[in-house]
C-alpha positions in Angstrom: -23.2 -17.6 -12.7 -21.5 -14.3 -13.7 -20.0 -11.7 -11.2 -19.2 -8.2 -11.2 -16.4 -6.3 -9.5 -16.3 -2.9 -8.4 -13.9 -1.5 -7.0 -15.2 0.7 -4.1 -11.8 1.5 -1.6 -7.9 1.8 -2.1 -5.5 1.9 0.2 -1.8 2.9 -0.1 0.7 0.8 1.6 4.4 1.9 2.2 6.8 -1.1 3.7 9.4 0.6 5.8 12.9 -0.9 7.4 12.4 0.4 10.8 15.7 -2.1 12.6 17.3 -4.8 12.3 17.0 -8.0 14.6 20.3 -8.5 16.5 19.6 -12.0 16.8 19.2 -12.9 12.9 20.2 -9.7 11.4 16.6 -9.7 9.1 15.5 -6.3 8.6 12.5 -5.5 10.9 9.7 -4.4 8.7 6.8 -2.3 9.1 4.0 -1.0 7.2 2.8 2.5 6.9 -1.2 2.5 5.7 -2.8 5.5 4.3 -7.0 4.3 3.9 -9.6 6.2 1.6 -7.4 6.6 -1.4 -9.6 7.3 -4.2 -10.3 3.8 -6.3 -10.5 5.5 -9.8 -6.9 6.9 -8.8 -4.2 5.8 -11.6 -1.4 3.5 -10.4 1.2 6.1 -11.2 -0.7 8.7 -9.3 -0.9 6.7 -5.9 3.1 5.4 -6.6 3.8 9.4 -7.5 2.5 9.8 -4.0 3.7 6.4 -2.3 7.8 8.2 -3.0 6.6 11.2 -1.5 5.2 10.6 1.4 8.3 7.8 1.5 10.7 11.0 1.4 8.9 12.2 4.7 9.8 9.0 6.5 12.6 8.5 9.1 12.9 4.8 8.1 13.9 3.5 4.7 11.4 2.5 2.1 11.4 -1.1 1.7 8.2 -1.5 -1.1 5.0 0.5 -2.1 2.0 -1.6 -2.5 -1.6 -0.6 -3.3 -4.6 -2.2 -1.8 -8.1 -2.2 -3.8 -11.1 -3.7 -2.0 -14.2 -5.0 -4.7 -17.4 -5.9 -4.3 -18.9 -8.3 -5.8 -21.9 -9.3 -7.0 -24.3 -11.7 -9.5 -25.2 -10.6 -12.6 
C-alpha cells in the first residue's frame, strides 16, 4: 500500500541554557516553542528567524530545531 505525506504544520523550536544544576553541574535546558510556522517555509527562513528571536532571549541558545507534522494517507 502506498502513502502520502503532507506536510500540514511547523513549529520552530529554540533550546535555551537557562542554569546549571549545582549538584551535577549539567546545563539545565529548556525549550522555547513558537507553533503555526508556515510548512512551505524554507529551512533557512525559519533558522534566519530561529537566531533572531534567539538574540531576544536572556538565556543562551543551546540548538534550533524545526518541527513538521504530516499527514498521511493511502493512495
Amino acid at each position: 500500500m502506498a502513502i502520502n505525506a503532507t506536510k500540514y504544520d511547523s513549529d520552530l523550536v529554540l533550546k535555551v541554557q537557562t542554569d546549571t544544576d549545582p549538584g551535577t553541574g549539567e546545563p539545565i535546558v529548556r525549550l522555547r516553542r513558537y507553533t503555526r510556522v508556515k510548512p512551505e517555509a524554507t529551512h533557512e527562513a525559519v533558522h534566519t528567524v530561529g537566531e533572531a528571536i534567539a538574540g531576544l532571549q536572556l538565556h543562551p541558545l543551546v540548538d534550533i530545531t524545526r518541527q513538521d507534522d504530516l499527514r498521511l494517507e493511502s493512495v
